[in-house]
Structures are given as structure tokens and as C-alpha cells.
BALOBA-1460 file (C-alpha; in Angstrom, 3 decimals):
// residues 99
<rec num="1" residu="x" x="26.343" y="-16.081" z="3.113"/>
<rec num="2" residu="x" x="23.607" y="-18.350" z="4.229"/>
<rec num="3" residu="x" x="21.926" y="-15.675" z="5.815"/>
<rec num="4" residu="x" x="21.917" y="-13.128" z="2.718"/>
<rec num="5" residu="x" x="20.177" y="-15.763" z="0.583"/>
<rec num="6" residu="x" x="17.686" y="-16.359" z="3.526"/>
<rec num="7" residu="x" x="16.867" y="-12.351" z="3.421"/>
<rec num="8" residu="x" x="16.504" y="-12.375" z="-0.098"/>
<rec num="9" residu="x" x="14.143" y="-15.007" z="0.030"/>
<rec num="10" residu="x" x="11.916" y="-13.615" z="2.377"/>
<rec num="11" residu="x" x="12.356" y="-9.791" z="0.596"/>
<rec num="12" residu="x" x="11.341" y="-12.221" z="-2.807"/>
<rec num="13" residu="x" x="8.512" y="-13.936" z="-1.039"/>
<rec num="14" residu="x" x="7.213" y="-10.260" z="0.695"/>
<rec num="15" residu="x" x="7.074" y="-8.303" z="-3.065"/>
<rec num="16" residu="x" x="5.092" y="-11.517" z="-4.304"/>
<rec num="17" residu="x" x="2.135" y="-11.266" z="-1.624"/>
<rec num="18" residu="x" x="2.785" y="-7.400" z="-1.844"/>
<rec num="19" residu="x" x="1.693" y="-7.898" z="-5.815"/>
<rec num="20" residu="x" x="-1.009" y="-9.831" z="-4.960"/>
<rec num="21" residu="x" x="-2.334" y="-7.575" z="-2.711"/>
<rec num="22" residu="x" x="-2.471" y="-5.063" z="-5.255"/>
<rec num="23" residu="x" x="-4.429" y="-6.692" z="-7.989"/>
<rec num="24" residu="x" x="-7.695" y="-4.729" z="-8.892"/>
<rec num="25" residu="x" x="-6.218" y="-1.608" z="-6.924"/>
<rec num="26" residu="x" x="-5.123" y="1.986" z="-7.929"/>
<rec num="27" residu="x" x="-1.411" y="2.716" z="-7.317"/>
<rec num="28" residu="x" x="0.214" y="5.320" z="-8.088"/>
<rec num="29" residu="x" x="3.649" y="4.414" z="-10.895"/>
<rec num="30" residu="x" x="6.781" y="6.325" z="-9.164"/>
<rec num="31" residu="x" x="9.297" y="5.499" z="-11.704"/>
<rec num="32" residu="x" x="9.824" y="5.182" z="-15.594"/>
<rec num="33" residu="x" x="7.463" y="6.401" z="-18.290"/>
<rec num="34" residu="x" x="4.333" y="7.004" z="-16.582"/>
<rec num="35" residu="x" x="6.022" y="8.239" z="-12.751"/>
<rec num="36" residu="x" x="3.219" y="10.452" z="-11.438"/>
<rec num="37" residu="x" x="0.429" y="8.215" z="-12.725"/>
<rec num="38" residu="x" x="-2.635" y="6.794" z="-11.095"/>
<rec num="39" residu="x" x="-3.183" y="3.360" z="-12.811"/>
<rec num="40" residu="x" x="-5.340" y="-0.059" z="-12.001"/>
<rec num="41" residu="x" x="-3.785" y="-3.015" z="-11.443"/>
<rec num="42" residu="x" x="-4.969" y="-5.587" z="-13.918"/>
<rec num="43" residu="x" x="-2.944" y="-8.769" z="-13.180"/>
<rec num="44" residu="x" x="0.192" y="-10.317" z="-11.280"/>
<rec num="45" residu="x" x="2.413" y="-11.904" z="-13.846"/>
<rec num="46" residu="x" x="3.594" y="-15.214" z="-13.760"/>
<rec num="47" residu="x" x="7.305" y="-13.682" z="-11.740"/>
<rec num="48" residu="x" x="4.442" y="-12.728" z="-8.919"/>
<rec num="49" residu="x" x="6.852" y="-9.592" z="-8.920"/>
<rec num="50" residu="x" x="5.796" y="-7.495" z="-12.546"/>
<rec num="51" residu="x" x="2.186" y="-5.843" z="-12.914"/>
<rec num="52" residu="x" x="0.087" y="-5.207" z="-15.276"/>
<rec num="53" residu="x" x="-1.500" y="-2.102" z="-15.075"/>
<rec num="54" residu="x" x="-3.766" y="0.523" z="-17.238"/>
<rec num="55" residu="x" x="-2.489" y="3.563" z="-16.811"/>
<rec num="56" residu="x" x="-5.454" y="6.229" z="-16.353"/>
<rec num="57" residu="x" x="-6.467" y="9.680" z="-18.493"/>
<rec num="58" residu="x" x="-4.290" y="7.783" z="-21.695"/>
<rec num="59" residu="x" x="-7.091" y="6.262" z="-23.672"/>
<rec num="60" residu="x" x="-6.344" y="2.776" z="-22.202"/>
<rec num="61" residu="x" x="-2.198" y="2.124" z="-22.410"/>
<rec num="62" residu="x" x="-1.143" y="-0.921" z="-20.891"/>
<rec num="63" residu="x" x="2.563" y="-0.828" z="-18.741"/>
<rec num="64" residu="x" x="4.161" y="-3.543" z="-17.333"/>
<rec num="65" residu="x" x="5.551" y="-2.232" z="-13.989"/>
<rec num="66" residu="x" x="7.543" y="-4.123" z="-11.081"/>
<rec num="67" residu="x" x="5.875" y="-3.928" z="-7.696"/>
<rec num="68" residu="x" x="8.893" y="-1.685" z="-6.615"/>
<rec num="69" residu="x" x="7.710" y="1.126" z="-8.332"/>
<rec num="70" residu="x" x="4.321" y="1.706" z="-7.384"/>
<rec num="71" residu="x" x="2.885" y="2.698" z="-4.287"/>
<rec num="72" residu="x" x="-0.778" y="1.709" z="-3.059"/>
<rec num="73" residu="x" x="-3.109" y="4.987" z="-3.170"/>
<rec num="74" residu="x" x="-5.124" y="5.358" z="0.240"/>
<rec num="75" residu="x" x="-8.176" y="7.135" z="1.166"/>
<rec num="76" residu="x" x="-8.296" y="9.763" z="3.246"/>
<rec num="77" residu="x" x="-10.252" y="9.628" z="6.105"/>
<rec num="78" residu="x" x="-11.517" y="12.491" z="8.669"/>
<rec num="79" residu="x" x="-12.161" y="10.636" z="11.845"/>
<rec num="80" residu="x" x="-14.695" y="12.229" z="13.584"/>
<rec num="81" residu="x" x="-13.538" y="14.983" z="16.027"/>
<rec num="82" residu="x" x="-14.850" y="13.849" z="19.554"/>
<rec num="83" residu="x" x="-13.703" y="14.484" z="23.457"/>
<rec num="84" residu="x" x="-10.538" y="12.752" z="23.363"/>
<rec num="85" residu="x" x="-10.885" y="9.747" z="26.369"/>
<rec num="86" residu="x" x="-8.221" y="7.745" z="28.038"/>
<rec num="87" residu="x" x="-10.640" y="4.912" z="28.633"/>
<rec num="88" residu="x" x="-12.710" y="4.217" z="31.848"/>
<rec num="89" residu="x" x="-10.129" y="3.343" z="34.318"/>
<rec num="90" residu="x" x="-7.919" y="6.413" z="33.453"/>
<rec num="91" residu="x" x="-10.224" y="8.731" z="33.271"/>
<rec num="92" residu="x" x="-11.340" y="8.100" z="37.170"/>
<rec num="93" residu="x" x="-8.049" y="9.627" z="38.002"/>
<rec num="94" residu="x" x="-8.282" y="13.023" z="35.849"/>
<rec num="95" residu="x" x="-8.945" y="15.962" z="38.081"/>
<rec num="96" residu="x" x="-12.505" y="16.729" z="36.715"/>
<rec num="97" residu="x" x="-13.989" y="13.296" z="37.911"/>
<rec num="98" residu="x" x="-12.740" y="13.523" z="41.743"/>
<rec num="99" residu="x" x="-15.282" y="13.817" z="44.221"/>
């Protein structure tokens, strides 16, 4: 039993920071009224658990929305295509760099 409240606790204490991490970020609502939406995150409530968010393209509507149901948006990013290399130590051994 003791360890049960122990995992809740930490799951409680991870969703907090996760919230906090979030504030002043775009995320993207998965469930409820406005599931599909891009919105910003405007402040952590006092719980450290519920956002506040403005929900984008609906003239400014403010949702309240646990940090269960939103997911933070990323970037994409094209790394630059290059020679792929195993470093300098494993390349010495490749075939091409024998003498």
C-alpha cells in the first residue's frame, strides 16, 4: 500500500514540473472541447496540475485544461545530411582507411 501512495506521489510531483514546463508554450489540447487545437499556455494554476490556455484561430477563448491532455508541439528539424562517421578511432578500422 505504502508503495502505491509513494508512486502516486512521484506521478503527482512529475505532472506539476511537467505544467511548469509548459507555461508560455504551444501544445496541442487532445481531449474535450477544443481536441485538435493548438493553444498557448498562459498560466499553471494554483493545483500545479490545470492550465490555462488560449486556444488559437477562436478570437481569444480561454480553457482550463489538465496537463494530461495536452501534448507539447515540437519543431521539426532537418539535420543536415553529411557522410555518416563512426568517430576517429572506428573509422581507422573501416576498409577504405587501411594502408
Amino acid at each position: 500500500m505504502k508503495n502505491m501512495k509513494n508512486k502516486e506521489h512521484n506521478d503527482n510531483i512529475f505532472l506539476k514540473e511537467e505544467a511548469r514546463l509548459l507555461l508560455n508554450q504551444e501544445v496541442k489540447i487532445n481531449r474535450g472541447q477544443f481536441a485538435g487545437k493548438t493553444a498557448l499556455v498562459r498560466e499553471v494554476m494554483a493545483d500545479g496540475r490545470s492550465l490555462e490556455v488560449e486556444v488559437a484561430n477562436t478570437s481569444g477563448k480561454i480553457a482550463f485544461v489538465d496537463v494530461t491532455f495536452v501534448s507539447e508541439i515540437q519543431e521539426a528539424y532537418n539535420w543536415p545530411k553529411q557522410e555518416q562517421s563512426l568517430g576517429p578511432d572506428a573509422n581507422s578500422v573501416l576498409p577504405h582507411n587501411r594502408l
